[in-house]
GUDREN-679726 format. One line per 8 residues: number of its first residue (from 1); for each residue x, y, z of N, C-alpha, C. Coordinates in nm, 2 decimals, always signed. Each point is the difference from the previous one (the first is absolute). Layout:
BEGIN
NUM) X/Y/Z/X/Y/Z/X/Y/Z ~ ...
# end
This chain:
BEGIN
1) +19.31/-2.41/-8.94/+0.10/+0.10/+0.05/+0.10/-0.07/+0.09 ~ -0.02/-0.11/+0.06/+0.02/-0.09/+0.13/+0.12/-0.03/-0.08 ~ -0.07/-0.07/-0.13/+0.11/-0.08/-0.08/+0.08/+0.03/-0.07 ~ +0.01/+0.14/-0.05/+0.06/+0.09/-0.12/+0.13/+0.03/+0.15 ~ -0.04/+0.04/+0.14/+0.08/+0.05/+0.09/+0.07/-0.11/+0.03 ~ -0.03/-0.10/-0.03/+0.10/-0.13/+0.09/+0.07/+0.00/-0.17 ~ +0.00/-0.01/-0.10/+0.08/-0.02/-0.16/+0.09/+0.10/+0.02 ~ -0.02/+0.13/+0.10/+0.09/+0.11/-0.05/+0.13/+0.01/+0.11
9) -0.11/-0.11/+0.11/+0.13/-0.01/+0.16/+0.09/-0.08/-0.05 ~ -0.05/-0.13/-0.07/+0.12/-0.10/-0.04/+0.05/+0.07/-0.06 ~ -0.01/+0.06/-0.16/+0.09/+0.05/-0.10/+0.14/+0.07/+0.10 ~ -0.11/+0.10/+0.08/+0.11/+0.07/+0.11/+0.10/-0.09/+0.07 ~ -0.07/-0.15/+0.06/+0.12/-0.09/+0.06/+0.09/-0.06/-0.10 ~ -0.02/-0.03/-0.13/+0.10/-0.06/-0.09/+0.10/+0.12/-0.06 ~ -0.06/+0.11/+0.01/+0.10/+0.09/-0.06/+0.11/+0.06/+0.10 ~ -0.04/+0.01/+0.13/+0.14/-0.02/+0.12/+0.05/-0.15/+0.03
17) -0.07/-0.10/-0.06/+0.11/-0.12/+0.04/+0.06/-0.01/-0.10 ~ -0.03/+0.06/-0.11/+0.11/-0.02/-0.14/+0.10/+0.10/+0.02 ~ -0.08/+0.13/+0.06/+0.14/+0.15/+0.04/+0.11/-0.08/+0.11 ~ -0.06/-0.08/+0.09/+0.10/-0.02/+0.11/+0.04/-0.17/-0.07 ~ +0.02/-0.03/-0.07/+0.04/-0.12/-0.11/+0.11/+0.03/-0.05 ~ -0.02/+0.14/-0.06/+0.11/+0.08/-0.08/+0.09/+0.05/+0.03 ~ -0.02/+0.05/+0.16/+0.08/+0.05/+0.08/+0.09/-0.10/+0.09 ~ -0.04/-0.11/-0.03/+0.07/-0.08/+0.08/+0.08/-0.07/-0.09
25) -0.06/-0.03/-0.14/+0.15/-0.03/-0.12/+0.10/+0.08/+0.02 ~ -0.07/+0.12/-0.03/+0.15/+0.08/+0.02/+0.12/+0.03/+0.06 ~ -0.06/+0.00/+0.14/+0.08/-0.07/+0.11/+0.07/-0.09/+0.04 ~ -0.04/-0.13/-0.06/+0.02/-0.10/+0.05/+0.06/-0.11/-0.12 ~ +0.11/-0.11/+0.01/+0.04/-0.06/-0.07/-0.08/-0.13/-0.05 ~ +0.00/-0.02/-0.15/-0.15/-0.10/-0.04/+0.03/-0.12/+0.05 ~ +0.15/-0.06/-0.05/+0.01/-0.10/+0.07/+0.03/-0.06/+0.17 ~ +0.02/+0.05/+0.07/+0.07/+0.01/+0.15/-0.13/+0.05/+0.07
33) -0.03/+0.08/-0.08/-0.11/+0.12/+0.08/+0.00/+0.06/+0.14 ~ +0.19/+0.04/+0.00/+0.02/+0.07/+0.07/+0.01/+0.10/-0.04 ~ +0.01/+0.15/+0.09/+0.08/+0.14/-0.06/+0.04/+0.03/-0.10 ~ -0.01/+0.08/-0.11/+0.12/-0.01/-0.10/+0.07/+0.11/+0.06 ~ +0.05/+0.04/-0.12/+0.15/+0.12/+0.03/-0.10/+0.14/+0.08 ~ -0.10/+0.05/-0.10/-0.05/+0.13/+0.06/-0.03/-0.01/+0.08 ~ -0.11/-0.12/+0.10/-0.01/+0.01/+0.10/+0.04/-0.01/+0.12 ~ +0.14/-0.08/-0.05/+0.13/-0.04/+0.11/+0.07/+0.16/+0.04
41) +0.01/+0.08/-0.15/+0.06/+0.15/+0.06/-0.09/+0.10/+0.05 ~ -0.16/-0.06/-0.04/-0.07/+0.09/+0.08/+0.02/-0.01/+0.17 ~ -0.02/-0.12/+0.04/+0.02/-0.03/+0.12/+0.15/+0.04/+0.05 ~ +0.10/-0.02/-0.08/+0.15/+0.02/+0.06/-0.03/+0.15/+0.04 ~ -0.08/+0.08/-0.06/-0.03/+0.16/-0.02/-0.04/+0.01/+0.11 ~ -0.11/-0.08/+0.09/-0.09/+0.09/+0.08/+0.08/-0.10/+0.13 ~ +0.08/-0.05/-0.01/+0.08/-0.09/+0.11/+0.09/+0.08/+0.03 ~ +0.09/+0.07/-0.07/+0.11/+0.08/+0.02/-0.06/+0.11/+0.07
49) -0.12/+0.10/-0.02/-0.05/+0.14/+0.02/-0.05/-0.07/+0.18 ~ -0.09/-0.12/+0.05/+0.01/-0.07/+0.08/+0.13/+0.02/+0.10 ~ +0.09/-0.08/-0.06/+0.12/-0.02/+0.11/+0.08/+0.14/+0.02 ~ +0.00/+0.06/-0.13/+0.04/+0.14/+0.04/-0.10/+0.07/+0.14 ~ -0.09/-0.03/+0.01/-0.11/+0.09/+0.09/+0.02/-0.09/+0.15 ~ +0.06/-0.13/-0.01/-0.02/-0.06/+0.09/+0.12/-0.03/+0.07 ~ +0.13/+0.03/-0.06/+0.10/-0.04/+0.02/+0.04/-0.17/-0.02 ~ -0.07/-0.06/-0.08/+0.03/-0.14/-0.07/+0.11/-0.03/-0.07
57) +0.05/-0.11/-0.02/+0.06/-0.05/-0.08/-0.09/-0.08/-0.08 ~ +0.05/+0.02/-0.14/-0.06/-0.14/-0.12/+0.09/-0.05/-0.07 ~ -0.02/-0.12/-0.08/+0.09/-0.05/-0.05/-0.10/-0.06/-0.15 ~ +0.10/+0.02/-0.11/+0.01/-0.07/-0.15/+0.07/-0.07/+0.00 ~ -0.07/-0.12/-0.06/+0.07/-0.12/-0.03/-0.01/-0.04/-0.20 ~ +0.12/-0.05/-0.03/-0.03/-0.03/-0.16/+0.01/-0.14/+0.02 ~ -0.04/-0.10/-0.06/+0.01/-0.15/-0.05/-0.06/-0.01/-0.08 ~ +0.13/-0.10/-0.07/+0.01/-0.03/-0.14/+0.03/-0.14/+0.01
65) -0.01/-0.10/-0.04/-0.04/-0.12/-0.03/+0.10/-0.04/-0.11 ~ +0.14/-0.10/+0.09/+0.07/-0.02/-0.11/-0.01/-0.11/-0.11 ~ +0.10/+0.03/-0.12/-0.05/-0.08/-0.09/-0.16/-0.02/-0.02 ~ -0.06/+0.09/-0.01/-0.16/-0.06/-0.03/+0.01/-0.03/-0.16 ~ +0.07/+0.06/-0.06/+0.01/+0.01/-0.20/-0.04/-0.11/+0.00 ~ +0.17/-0.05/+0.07/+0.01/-0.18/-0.04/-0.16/-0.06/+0.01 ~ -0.10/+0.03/+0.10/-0.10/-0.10/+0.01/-0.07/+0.01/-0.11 ~ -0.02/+0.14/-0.01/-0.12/+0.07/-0.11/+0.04/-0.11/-0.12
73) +0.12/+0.02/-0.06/+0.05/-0.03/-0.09/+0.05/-0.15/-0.04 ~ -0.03/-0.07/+0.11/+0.02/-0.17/+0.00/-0.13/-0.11/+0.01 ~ -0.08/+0.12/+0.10/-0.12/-0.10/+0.03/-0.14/+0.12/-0.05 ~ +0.02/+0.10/-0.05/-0.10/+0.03/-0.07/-0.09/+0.13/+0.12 ~ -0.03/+0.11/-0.08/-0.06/+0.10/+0.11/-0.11/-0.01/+0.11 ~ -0.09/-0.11/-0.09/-0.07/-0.06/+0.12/+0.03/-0.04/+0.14 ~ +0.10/-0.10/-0.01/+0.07/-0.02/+0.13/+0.09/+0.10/+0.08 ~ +0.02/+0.12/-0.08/+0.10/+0.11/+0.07/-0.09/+0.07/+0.08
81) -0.17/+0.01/-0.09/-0.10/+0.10/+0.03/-0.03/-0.06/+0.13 ~ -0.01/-0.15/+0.02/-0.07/-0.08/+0.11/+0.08/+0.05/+0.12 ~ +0.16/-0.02/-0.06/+0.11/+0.02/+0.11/-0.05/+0.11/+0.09 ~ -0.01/+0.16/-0.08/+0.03/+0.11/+0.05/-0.13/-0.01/+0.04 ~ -0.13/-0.05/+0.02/-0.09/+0.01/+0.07/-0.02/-0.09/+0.12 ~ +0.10/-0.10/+0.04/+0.04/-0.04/+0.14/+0.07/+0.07/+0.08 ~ +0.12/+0.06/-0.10/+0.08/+0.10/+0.07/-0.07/+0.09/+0.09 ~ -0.06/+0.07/-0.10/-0.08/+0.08/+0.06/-0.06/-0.03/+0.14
89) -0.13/-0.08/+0.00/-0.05/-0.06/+0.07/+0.13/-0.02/+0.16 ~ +0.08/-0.07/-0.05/+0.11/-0.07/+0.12/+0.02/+0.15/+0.08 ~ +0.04/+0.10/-0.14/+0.06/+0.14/+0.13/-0.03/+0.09/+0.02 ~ -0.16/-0.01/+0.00/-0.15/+0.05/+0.06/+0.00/-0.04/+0.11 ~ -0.03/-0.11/+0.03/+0.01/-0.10/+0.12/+0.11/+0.08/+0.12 ~ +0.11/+0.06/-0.04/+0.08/+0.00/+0.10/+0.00/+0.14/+0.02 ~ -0.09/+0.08/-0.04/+0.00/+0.14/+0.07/-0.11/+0.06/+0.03 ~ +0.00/+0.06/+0.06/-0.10/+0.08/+0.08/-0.09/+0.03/-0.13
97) -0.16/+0.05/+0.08/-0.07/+0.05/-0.08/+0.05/+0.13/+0.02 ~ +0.08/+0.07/+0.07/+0.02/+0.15/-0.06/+0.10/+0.03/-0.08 ~ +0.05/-0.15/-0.07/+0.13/+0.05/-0.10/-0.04/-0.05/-0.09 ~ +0.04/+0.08/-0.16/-0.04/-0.01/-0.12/+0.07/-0.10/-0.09 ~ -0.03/-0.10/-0.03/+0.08/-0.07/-0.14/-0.07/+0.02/-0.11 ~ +0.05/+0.01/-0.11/+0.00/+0.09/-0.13/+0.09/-0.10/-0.08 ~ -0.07/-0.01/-0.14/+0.10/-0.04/-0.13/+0.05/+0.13/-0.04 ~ +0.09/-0.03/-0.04/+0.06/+0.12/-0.08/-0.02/-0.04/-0.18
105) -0.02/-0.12/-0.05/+0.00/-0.05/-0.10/+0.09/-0.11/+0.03 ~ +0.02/-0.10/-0.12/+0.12/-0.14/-0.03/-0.04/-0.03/+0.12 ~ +0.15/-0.06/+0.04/-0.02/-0.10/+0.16/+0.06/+0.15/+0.10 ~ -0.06/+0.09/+0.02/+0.11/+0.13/+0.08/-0.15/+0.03/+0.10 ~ +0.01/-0.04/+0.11/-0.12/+0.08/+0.09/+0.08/+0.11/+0.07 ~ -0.07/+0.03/+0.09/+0.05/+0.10/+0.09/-0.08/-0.01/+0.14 ~ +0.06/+0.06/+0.10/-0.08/+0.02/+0.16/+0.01/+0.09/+0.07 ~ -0.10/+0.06/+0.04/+0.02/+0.12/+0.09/-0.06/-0.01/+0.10
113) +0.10/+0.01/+0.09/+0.04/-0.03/+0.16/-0.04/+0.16/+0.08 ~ -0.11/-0.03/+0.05/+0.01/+0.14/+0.09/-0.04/-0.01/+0.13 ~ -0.02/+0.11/+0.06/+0.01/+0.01/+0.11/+0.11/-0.03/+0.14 ~ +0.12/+0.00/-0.06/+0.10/-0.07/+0.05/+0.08/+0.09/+0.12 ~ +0.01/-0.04/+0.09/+0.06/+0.06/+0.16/+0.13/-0.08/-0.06 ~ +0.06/-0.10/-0.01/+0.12/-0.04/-0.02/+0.04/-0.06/-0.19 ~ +0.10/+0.09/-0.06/+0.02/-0.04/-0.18/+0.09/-0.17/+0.03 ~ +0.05/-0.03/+0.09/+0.05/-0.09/+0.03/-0.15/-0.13/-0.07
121) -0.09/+0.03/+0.06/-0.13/-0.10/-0.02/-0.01/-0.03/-0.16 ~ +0.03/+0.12/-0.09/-0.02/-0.07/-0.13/+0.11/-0.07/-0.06 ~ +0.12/-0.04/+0.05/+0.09/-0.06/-0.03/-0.04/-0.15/+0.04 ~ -0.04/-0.04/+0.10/-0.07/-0.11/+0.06/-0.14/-0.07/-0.06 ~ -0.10/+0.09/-0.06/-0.08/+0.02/-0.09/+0.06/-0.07/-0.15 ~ +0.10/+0.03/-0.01/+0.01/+0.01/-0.16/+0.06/-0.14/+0.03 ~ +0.11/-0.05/+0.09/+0.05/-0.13/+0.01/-0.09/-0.11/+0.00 ~ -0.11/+0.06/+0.10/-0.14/-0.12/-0.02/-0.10/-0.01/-0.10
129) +0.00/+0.11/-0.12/-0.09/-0.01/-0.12/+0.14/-0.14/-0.10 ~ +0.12/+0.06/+0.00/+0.09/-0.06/-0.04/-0.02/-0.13/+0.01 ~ +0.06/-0.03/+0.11/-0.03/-0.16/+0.06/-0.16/-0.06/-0.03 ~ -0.09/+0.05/-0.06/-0.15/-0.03/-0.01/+0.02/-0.04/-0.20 ~ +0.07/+0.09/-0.03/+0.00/+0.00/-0.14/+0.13/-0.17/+0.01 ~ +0.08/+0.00/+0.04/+0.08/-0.12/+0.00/-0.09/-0.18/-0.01 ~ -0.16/+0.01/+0.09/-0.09/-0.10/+0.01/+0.00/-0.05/-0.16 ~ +0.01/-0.12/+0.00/-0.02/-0.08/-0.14/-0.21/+0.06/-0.06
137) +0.01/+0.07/-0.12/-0.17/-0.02/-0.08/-0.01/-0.10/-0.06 ~ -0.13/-0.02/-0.04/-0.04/-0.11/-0.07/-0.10/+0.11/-0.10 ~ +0.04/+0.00/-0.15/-0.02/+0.07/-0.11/+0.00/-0.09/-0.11 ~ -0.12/-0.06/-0.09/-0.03/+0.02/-0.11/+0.10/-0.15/-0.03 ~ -0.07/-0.06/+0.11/+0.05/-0.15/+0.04/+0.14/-0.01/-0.01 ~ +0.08/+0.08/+0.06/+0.17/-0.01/+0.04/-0.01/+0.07/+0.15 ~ +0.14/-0.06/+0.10/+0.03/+0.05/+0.07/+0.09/+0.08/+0.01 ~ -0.02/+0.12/+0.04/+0.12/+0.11/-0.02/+0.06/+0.05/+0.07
145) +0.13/+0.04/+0.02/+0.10/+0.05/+0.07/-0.01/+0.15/-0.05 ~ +0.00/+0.13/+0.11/+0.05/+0.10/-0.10/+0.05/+0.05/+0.14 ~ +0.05/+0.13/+0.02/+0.10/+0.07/+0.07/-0.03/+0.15/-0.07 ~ +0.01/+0.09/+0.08/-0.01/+0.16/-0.02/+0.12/+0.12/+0.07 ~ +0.00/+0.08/-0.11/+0.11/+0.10/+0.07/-0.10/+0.11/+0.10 ~ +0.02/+0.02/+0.08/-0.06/+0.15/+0.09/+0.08/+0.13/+0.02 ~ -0.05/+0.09/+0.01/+0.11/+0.16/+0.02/-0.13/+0.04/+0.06 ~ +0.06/+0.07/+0.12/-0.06/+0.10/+0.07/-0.01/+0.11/+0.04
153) -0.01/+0.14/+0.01/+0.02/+0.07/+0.09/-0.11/+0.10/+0.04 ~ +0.04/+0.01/+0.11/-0.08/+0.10/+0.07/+0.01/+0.15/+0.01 ~ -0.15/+0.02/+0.08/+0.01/+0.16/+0.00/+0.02/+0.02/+0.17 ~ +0.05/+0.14/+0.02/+0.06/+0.08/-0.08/+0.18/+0.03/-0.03 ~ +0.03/-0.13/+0.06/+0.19/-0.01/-0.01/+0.01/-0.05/-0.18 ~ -0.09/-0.03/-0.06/+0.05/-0.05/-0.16/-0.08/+0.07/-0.08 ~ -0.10/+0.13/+0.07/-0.09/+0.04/-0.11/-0.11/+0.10/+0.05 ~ +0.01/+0.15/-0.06/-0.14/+0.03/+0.08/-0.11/+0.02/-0.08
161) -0.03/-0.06/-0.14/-0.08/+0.01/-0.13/-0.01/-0.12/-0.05 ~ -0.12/-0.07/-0.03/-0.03/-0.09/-0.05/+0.09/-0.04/-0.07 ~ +0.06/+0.06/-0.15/+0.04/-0.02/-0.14/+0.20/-0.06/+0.12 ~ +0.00/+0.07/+0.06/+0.16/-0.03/+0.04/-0.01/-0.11/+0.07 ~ -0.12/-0.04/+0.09/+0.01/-0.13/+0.08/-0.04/-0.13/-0.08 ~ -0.07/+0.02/-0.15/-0.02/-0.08/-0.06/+0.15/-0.03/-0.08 ~ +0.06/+0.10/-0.04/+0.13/-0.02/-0.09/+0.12/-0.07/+0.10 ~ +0.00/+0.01/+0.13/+0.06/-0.02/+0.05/+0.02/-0.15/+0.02
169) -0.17/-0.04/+0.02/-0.04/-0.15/+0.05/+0.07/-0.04/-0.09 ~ -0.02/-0.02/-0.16/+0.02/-0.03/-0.12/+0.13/+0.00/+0.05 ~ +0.08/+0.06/-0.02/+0.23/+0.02/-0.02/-0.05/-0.10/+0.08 ~ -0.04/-0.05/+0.10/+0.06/-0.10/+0.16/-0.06/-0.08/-0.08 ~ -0.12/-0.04/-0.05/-0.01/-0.15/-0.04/+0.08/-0.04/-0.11 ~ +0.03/+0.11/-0.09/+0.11/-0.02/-0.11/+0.17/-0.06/+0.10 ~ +0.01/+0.11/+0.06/+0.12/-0.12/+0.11/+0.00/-0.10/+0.01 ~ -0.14/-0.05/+0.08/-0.04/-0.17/+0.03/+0.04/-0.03/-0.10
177) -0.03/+0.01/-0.12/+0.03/-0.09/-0.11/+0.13/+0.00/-0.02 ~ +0.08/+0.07/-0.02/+0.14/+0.05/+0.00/+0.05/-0.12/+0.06 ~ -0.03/-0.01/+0.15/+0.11/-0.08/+0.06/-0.07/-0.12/+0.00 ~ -0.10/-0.09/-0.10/+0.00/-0.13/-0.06/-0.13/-0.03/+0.07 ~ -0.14/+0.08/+0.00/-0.09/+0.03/+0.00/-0.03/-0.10/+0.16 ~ -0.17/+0.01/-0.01/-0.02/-0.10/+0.16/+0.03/+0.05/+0.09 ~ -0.01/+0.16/+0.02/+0.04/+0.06/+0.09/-0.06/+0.13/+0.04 ~ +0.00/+0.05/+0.14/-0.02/+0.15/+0.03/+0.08/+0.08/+0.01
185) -0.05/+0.14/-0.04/+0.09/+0.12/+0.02/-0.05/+0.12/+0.00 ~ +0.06/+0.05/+0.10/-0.04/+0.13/+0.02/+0.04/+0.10/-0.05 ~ -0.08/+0.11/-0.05/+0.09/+0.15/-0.06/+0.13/+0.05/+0.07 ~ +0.11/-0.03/-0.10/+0.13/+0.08/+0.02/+0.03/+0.13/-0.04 ~ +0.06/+0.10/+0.06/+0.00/+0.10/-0.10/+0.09/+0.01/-0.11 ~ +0.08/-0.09/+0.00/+0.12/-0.06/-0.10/-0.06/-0.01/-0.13 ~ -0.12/-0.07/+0.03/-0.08/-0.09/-0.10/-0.06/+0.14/-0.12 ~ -0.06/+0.08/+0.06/-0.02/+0.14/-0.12/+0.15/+0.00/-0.05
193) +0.12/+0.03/+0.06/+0.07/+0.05/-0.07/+0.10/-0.11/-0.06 ~ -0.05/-0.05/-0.01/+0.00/-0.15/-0.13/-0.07/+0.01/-0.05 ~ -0.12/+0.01/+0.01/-0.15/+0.00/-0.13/+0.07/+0.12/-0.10 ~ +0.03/+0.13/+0.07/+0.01/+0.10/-0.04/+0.14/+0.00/-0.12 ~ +0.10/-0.03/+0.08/+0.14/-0.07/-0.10/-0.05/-0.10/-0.12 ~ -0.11/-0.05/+0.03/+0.03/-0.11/-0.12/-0.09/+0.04/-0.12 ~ -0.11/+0.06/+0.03/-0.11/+0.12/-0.05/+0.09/+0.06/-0.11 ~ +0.12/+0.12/+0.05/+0.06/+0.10/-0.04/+0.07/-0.09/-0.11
201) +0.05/-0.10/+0.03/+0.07/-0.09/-0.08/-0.03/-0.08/-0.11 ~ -0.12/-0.06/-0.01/-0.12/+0.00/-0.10/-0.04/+0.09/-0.07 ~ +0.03/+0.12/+0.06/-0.08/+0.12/-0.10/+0.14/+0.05/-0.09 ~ +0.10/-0.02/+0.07/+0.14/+0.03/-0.06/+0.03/-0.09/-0.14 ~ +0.01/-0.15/+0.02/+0.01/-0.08/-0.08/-0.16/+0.01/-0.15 ~ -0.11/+0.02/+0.06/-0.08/+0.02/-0.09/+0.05/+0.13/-0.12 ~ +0.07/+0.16/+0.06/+0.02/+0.09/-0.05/+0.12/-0.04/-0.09 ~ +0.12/-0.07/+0.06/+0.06/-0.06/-0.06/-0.01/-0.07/-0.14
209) -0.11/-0.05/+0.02/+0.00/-0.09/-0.15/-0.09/+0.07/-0.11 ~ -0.07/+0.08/+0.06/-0.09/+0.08/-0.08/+0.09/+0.06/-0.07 ~ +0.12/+0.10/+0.08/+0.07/+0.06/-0.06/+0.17/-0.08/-0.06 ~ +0.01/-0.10/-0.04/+0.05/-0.09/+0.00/+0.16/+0.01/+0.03 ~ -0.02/+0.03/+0.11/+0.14/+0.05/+0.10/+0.07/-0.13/+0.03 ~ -0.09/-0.13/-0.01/+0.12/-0.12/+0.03/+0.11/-0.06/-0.11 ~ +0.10/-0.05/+0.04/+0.12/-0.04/-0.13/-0.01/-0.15/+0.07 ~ +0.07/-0.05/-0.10/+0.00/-0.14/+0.04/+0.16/-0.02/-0.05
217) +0.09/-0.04/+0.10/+0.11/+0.00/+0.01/+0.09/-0.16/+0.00 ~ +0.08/-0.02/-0.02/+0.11/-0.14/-0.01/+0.10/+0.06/+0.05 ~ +0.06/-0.10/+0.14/+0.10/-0.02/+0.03/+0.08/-0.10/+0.01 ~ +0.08/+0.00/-0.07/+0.10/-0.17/-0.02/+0.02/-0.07/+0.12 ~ -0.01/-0.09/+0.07/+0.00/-0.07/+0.10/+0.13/-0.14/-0.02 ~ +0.14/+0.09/+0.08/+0.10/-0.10/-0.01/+0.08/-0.06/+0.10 ~ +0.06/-0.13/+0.00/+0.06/-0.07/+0.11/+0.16/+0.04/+0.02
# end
């Protein structure tokens, strides 16, 4: 009986370490094994409902990792894989255990900055993850240079819903890159209504050719 009860406690322990196994794939990125996406907005979810109760400020951060293609695509995925797993590692290091870093997928993480008395702090934050990503790796026997774009913004002057403080981060890191990457930026409100113009504009030109509204024209060109 002794022994049939001890066969049936283990079964019981292997079948919650395999349930909490599963639950932690899910969650979590295979390679980096940080956050993935769900668990990054679960948390942005119950950080926001937080700071609302508390009167907090928080802050999203996007980084994207420039030119990484070129690496993937020169020295082979292994060494890109090794890369984005120092990265990682490097901009872990420089935040609090109460703030979340997350892959998003490719080279794109994310951070969430909370608890914040002053939004000024994650602008400072994001310069020093920056400046961390600038440090030379050593990957898959090469030394590498890489550089990242960042966009930030905070709640609740850039956002009072997850989905808007995430879209927001995104337009500002898309900026960074804009003005010749290696750089921080904070949410403009400019910056939607450029996403939004160029959006409308894309959808315009697509309808256009579907419906084959464009002409192709010659104008004589004389001295």
């Amino acid at each position: 009986t002794i022994g049939k009860a001890g066969r049936l406690a283990a079964i019981a322990i292997e079948q919650r370490q395999l349930t909490e196994r599963l639950a932690h794939q899910a969650q979590h990125d295979a390679l980096t094994g940080l956050p993935n996406r769900a668990l990054f907005e679960e948390r942005l979810h119950q950080a926001l409902a937080q700071a609302k109760a508390q009167g907090w400020h928080l802050a999203v951060l996007f980084i994207d990792l420039d030119r990484f293609k070129q690496i993937n695509d020169t020295l082979g995925h292994d060494t890109g894989d090794a890369l984005l797993q120092q990265v990682a590692q490097k901009l872990e290091l420089r935040l609090r255990k109460t703030d979340t870093l997350a892959r998003m997928g490719g080279d794109e993480f994310t951070v969430l900055l909370t608890e914040l008395r002053d939004p000024q702090y994650a602008l400072k934050v994001a310069q020093k993850l920056l400046d961390c990503v600038r440090e030379p790796f050593h990957a898959g026997g090469y030394e590498l240079f890489v550089t990242a774009s960042i966009g930030v913004s905070a709640y609740p002057q850039d956002g009072r819903d997850a989905a808007t403080l995430q879209r927001n981060a995104d337009g500002a890191m898309y900026r960074a890159k804009s003005l010749g990457r290696n750089n921080v930026q904070a949410f403009l409100p400019e910056i939607g209504v450029m996403a939004l113009e160029s959006l409308e504009l894309e959808n315009a030109l697509r309808k256009a050719i579907e419906h084959d509204e464009f002409q192709l024209r010659y104008q004589q060109q004389t001295d």
